[in-house]
C-alpha positions in Angstrom: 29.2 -7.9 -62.6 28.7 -7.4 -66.5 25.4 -5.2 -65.6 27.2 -3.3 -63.8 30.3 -2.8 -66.0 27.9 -2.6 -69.2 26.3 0.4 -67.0 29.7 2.4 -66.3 30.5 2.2 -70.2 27.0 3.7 -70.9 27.3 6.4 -68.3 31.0 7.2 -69.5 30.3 7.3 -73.1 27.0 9.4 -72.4 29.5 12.1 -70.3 31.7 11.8 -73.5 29.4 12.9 -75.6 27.7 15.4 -73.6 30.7 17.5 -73.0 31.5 18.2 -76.5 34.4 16.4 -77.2 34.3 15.0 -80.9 37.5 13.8 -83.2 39.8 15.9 -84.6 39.2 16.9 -88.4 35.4 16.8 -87.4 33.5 19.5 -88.7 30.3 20.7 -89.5 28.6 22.2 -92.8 28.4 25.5 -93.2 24.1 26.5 -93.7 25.2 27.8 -97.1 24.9 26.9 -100.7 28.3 28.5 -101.8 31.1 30.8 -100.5 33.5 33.4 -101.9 36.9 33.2 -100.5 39.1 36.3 -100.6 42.7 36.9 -99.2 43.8 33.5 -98.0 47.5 32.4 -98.5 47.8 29.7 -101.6 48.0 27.2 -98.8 45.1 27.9 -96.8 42.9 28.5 -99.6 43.5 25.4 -101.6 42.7 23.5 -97.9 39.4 25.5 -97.5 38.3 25.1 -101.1 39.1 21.4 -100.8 37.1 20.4 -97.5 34.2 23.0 -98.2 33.7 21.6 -101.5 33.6 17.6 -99.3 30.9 19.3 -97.9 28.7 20.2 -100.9 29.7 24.1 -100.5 30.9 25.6 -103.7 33.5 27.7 -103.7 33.5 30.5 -106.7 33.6 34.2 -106.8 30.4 35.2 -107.0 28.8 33.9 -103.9 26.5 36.1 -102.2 28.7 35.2 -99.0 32.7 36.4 -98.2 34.9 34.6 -96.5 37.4 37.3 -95.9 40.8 36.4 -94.4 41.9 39.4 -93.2 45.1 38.4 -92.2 47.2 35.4 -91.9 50.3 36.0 -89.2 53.2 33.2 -88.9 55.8 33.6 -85.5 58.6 31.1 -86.0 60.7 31.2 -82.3 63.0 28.9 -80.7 61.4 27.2 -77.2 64.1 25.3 -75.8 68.0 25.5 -76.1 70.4 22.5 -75.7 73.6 22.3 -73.2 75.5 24.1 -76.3 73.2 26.7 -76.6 71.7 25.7 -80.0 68.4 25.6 -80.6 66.9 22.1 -79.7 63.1 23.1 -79.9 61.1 25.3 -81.8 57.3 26.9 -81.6 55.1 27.7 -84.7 52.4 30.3 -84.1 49.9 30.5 -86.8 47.3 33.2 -86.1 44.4 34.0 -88.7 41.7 36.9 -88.5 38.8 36.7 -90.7 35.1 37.8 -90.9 31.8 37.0 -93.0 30.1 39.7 -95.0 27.5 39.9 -97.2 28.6 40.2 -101.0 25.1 42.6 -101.8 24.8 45.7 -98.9 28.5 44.8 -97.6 27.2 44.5 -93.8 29.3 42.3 -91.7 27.5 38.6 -90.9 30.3 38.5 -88.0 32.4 40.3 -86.5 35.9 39.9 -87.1 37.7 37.2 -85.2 40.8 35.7 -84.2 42.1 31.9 -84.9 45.0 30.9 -83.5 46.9 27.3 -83.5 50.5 27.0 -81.7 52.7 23.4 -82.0 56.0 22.8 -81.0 58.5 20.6 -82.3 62.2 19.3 -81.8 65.0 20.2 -83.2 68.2 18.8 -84.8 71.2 20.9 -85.3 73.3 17.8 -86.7 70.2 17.4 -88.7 68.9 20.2 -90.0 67.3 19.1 -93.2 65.1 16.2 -91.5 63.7 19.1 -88.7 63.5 21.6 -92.0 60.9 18.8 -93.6 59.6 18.3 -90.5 58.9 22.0 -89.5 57.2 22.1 -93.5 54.7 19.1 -92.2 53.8 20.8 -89.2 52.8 23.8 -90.9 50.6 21.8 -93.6 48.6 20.2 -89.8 48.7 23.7 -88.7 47.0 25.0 -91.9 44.5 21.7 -91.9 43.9 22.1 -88.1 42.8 26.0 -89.1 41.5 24.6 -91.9 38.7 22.5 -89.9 38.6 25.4 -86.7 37.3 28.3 -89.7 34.6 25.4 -91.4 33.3 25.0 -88.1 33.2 28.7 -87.2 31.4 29.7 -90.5 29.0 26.5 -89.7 28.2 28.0 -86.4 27.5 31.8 -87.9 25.7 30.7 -90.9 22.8 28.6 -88.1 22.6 32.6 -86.5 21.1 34.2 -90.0 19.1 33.4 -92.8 20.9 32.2 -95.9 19.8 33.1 -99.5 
């Protein structure tokens, strides 16, 4: 009975980890020595800069690499009403297009692509200031989350050419 149990938990773990699936905040290392970053929001650059530089990827303007955000699109609506009409649930879109291009002949090492992260949360009329700090934590996840989605996107582009 133990073979046989010790044998389902091998099989499931190995259909875990064949599918893909790994934990959140995983990512993996971009093939380059350093990276420019150019128009990201305060927010999302400090976030970059700080887990590319965990990963031994320096971050400075005169990379031969751009990250280019091209632009960084917030939507703010409300999902769900209450009996009285008021707004009991809200939805935070947070959609970011960037590319890669090379700093010396300007080509483009991607094309340019789309992110796009989407939470919802509740929310208290009588309570407006506790959903107002909880909205501003969501963003900061939302901004980690595309944080970790863009690392592993460069990661995945940088394997396709040949760095410096």
């Amino acid at each position: 009975m133990k073979a046989v149990a010790g044998i389902i938990t091998l099989l499931l773990t190995l259909l875990l980890s064949a599918c893909g699936w790994q934990l959140r905040g995983a990512t993996h290392k971009p093939n380059v020595e350093s990276l420019t970053l150019s128009g990201a929001s305060t927010e999302l650059r400090y976030s970059l800069e700080d887990q590319l530089e965990k990963q031994g990827v320096l971050v400075h303007g005169e990379s031969p690499y751009l990250l280019i955000i091209d632009d960084e699109d917030w939507m703010r609506r409300t999902s769900a009403v209450d009996a009285q009409g008021r707004q009991a649930e809200i939805e935070l879109r947070y959609t970011l297009y960037w590319h890669l291009q090379d700093r010396k002949t300007g080509a483009l090492l991607t094309t340019p692509a789309r992110l796009r992260a989407i939470r919802t949360l509740p929310w208290y009329p009588e309570n407006a200031t506790a959903s107002s700090d909880e909205e501003d934590l969501v963003r900061d996840d939302l901004y980690e989350d595309m944080t970790i989605r863009l690392i592993n996107q460069v990661a995945t582009a940088s394997q396709r050419w040949e760095p410096y």
